[in-house]
C-alpha positions in Angstrom: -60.1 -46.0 168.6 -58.2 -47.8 166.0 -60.0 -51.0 165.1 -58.9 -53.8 162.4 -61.9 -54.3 160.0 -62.6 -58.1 161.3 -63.6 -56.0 164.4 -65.5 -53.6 162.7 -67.1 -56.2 160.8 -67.8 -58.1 163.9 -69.6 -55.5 165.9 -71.8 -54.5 162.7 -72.7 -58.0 162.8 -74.1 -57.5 166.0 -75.8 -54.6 166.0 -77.7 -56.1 163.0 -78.4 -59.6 165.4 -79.4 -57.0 168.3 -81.1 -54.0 166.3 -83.4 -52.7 163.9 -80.7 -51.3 161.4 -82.6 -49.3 158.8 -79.6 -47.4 157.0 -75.8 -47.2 156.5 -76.0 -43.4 158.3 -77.8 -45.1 161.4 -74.5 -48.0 161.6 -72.2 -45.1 161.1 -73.8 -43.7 164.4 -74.1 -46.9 166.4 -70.4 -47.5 165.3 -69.5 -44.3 166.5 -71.5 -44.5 170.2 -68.6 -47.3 170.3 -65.9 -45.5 169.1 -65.4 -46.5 166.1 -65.0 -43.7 163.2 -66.1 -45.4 159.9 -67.5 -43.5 156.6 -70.9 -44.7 154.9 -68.7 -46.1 152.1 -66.6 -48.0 154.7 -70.2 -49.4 156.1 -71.6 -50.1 152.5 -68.2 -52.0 151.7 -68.6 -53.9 155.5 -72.3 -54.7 154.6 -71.7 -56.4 150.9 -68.3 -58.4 152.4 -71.0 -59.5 155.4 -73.4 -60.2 152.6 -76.0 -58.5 154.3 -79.6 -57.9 152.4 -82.7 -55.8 152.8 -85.8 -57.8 154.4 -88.9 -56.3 156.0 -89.9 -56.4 159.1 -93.1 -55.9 160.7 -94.8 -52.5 159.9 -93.6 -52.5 156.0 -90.2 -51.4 157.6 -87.2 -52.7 155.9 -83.7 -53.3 158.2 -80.7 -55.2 157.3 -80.0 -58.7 158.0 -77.1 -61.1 157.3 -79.3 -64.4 156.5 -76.1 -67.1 157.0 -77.6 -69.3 159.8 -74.6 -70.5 162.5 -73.0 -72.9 160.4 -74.2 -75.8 163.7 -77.6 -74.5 163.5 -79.7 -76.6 161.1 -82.8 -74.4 159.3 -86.2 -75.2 160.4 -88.1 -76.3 157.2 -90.7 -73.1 157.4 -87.2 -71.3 157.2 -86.2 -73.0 153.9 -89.5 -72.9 152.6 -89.6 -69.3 152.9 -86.4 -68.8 151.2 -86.6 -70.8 148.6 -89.8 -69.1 148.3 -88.6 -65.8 148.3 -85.5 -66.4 145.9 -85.8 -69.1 144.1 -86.7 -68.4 140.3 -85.4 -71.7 138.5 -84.6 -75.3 138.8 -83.0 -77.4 136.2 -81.6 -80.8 136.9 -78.7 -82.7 134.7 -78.0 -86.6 136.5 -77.5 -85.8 139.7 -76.5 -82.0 139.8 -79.6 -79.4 140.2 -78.8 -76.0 139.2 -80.9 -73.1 141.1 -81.2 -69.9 139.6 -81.8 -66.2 142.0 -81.8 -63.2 141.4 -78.7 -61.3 141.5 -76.4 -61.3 144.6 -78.7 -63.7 146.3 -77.5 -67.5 145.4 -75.5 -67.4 148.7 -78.8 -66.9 150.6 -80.3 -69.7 149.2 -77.3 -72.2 149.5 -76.5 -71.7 153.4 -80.3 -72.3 153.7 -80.1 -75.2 151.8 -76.7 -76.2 153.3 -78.3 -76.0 156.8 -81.5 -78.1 156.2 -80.8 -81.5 156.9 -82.3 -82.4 153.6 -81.1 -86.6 153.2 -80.8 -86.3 149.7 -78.7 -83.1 149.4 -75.1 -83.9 149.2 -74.2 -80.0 149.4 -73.6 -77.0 147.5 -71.4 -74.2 145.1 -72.8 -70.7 145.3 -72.1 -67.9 142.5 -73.8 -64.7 142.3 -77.1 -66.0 140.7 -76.6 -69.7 140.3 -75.6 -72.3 142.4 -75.2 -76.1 141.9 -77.0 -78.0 144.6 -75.4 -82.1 144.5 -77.7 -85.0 145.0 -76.8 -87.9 146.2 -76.4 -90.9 143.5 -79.7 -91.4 141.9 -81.7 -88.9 143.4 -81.1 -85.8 140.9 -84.8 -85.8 139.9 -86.4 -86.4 143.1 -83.9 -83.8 145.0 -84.9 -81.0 142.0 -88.7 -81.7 142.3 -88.7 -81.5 146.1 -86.7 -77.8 145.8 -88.8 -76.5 143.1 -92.5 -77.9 145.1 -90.5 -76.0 148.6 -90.3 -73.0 146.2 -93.4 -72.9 144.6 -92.4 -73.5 141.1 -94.0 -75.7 138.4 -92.1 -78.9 137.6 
């Protein structure tokens, strides 16, 4: 069957919601138990435009997961915790503007979290590839920087 990649896209999204997805070989083979041919390069390109990562389960396994919450769905603060956590390496702070340094490829993870958690003094967010700029509201560039780096782990 001839499918648009939106649709491919869409149903790798949810096998990854309703599966264990361990490889690119294993979606290539759930794709095609729906009919839908598509190399491991086609899959790889699918899972880096879905901005899918690597976490591990249970077991030491590791499965792919795309961490964007529903954009309705606010993160519980365990959740952000965890992430920042987990990918958070930097905080710096000029006024009112906090810059967050990842690693590679992961600022986006860190922004929807961020974007999703309610915090009052986080006006919102710019994601790049390692950096992103989280915006405080007016006056509360120190106290918004401090809170992210304590959620994180870091030393202020």
């Amino acid at each position: 069957m001839a499918t648009s990649k939106v649709q491919r896209q869409h149903r790798i999204s949810k096998f990854l919601t309703d599966e264990a997805v361990s490889s690119q070989a294993q979606l290539v083979e759930l794709l095609a138990t729906d009919g839908i041919t598509a190399t491991q390069a086609t899959v790889s390109r699918d899972l880096e435009d879905l901005g899918a990562i690597k976490v591990r389960v249970a077991g030491g396994t590791t499965v792919y997961a795309i961490p964007e919450l529903p954009t309705d769905q606010v993160a519980p603060g365990e959740h952000l915790r965890r992430v920042l956590g987990e990918w958070l390496v930097e905080v710096d702070r000029s006024g009112d503007l906090v810059v967050l340094r990842t690693p590679p490829g992961s600022a986006h993870v860190v922004a929807s979290a961020l974007d999703r958690s309610g915090l009052a003094r986080l006006l919102g967010t710019v994601a790049g590839d390692d950096t992103l700029l989280a915006v405080a509201s007016e006056g509360d560039g120190r106290a918004l920087a401090d809170d992210l780096a304590g959620l994180a782990g870091l030393a202020t």
